[in-house]
N, C-alpha and C positions, 0 to 999 in steps of 0.2 A: 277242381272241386265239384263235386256233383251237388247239383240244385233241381227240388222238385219244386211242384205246385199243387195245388187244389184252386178251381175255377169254377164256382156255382155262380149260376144266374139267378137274379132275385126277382123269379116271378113266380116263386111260391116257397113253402119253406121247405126246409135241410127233413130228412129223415134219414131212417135208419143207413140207409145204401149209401145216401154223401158221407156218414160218416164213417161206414168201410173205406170208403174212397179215401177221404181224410187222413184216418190212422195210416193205411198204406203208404201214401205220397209223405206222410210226416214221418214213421218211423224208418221208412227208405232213408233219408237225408240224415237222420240223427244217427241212426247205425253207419254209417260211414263218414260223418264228421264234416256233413253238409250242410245247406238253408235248405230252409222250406218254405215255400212265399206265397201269398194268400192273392188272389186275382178273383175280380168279380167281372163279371161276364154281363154288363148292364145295357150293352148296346140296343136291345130290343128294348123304344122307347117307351112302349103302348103296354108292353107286360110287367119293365121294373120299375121296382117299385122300392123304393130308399127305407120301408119299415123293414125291411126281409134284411135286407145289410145289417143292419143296427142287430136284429135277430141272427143273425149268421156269427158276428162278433161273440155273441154272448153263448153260443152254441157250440163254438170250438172251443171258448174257455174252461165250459163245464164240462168237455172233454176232456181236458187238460194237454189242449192243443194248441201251443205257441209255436207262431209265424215269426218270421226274419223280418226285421224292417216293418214299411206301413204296407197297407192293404193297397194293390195296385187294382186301376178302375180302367176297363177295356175301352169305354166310352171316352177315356183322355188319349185315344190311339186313333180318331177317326182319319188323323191326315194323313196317315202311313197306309192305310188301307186306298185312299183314291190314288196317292203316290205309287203304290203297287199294281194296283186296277188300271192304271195308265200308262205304266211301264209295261202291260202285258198287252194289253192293246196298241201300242208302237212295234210290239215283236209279233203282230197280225195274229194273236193269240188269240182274245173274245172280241165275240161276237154278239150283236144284242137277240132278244129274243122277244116274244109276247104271246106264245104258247102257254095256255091255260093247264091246270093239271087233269082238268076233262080229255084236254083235246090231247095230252101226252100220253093218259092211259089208253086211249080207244088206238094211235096212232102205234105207240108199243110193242115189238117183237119179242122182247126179253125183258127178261126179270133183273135188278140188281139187289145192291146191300138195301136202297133205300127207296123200295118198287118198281114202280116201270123203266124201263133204261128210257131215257130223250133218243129219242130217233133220229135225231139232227135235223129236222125239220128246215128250222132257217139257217143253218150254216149251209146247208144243200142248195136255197135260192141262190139263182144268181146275182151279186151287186147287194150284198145279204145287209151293208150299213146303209144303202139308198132303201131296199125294198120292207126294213124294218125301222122306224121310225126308234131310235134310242131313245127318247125322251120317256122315261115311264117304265122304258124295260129292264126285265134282265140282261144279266151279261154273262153267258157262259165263257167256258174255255175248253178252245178245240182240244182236247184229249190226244186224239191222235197226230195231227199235226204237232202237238208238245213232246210228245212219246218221241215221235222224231226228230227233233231238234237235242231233246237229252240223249238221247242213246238210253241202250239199259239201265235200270235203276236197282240199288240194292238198300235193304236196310234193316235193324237188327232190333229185336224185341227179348229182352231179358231171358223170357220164358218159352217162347215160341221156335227162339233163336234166329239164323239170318232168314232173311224173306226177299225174296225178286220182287220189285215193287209192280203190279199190275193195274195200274187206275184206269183200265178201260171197262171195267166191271161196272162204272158208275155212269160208263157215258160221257157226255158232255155234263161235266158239273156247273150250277149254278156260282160264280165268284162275289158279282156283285147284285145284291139282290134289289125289288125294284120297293120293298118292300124296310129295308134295314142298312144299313151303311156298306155290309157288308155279310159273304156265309162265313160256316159255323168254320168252313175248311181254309179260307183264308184268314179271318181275323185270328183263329187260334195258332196258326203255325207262323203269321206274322207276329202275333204276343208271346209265343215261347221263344224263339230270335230276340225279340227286341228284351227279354226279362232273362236272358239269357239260360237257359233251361237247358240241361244237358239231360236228363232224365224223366220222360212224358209219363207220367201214371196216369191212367184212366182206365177204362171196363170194357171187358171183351168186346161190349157192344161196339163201341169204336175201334175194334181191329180192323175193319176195312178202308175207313176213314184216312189210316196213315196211310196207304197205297199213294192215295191224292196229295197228300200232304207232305210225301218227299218227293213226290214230284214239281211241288210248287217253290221246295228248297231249291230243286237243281235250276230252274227258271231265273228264282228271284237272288240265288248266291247267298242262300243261307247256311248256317251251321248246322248240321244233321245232327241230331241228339239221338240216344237211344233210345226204346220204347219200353216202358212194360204195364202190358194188359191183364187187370187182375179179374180176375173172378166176382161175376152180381149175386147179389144177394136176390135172389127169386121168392114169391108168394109162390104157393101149394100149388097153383095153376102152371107154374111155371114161368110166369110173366117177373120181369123186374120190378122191382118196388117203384111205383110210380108218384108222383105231387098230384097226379091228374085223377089218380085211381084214391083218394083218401089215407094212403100209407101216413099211419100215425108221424108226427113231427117231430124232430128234438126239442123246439118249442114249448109243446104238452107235455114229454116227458119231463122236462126240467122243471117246469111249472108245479109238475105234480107231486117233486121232490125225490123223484130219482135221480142216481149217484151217474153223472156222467162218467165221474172219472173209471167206474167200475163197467159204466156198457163198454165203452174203449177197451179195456181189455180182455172183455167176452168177445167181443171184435175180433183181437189179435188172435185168440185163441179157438176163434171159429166157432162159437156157441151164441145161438141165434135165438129168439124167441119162436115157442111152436109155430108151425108152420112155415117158416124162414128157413131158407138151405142158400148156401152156394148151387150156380148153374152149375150142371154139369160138363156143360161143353168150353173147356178150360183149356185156351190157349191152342187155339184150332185157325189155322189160314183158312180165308173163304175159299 
């Protein structure tokens, strides 16, 4: 049975773009006679915030978007993440780290998804867990050393179709951060496993993201789900609808007595408010 999700983090509110997100991941599951299951993404302690949830609830409703079951809280997942982060560290997988993002741009040869590639800097020292003090750091995961021990990796995106998974694009990714229980690329591929997920919707922007994240299946003995990357909704600039950039709320609209159930289906039907388009670069390998 195919099971999607939607995963918003409550550290600021839903607009327009979550709720493309939304309708997608929900009417995936319901046209094929699936769940759809609602995951809040709370683990940044410092950013969420328990009003945003309570508004999130009330935001799918005037969608008229019903979830399977209750609201699953990422934050009730914290032991499975250090259980993983220590399973990966017995297999001489990470490594700590205390490289600032100063000293990773100026140190940087290459570009990736998510800016400067990590250089390896402290995997390069010698005696890298005496010469870097773990207390306080990050914990990367050697990349290549992992690439090696899986052998080739493949994986399959609805849209895209199959993909050779390449996570050296990103470098040595951060796992455990020094900063949050866990990143955005383990806690999410360990909560789609553990909520059993067999169908990942989210936005192109996260097409490269899954690269890491079937690799972290082969590691950890996960179930490999499909992927499919849909298309953002962009402002005029061409930038994604942002919570940072003021992109109006569901919130305000609902407030103001617009018909959620009617934006949902301008949604489906791909009619945006001026200046609102889909990206163009629709289902493209990096």
């Amino acid at each position: 049975m195919i099971r999607t999700r939607f995963a918003p983090s409550p550290n600021g509110p839903l607009h327009l773009g979550h709720a493309y997100a939304a309708v997608v991941a929900h009417d995936l599951a319901r046209a094929r006679g699936g769940e759809f299951l609602l995951r809040i993404e709370d683990i940044d302690g410092e950013r969420s915030r328990a009003e945003f949830v309570e508004e999130f609830f009330l935001d799918l409703a005037w969608l008229g978007l019903a979830w399977d079951g209750e609201a699953g809280f990422q934050s009730r997942h914290l032991t499975s993440y250090v259980d993983a982060g220590e399973r990966l560290k017995a297999m001489g997988l990470l490594y700590p780290c205390r490289c600032t993002r100063a000293e990773i741009a100026a140190a940087a040869t290459q570009m990736g998804p998510d800016g400067p590639v990590y250089p390896g800097t402290c995997r390069h020292r010698p005696g890298t867990s005496e010469s870097v003090d773990p207390e306080g750091a990050a914990w990367r995961l050697d990349v290549a050393r992992a690439v090696k021990m899986t052998g080739p990796l493949e994986w399959t995106d609805e849209l895209a179709g199959p993909q050779h998974a390449t996570p050296e694009i990103f470098g040595d990714v951060v796992l455990l951060r020094k900063d949050l229980p866990a990143s955005y690329h383990l806690a999410a591929t360990l909560d789609d496993a553990a909520d059993g997920i067999t169908l990942v919707t989210r936005g192109m922007d996260l097409f490269p993201a899954s690269h890491v994240h079937r690799l972290l299946q082969a590691l950890l003995g996960l179930p490999v789900p499909v992927w499919h990357h849909h298309p953002l909704l962009v402002e005029p600039d061409g930038r994604k609808l942002a919570k940072r950039r003021g992109s109006p709320s569901l919130g305000d609209r609902r407030r103001a007595g617009e018909d959620g159930k009617a934006i949902a289906e301008a949604l489906r039907q791909h009619r945006f408010p001026a200046g609102i388009s889909l990206s163009e670069s629709l289902h493209q390998s990096p």
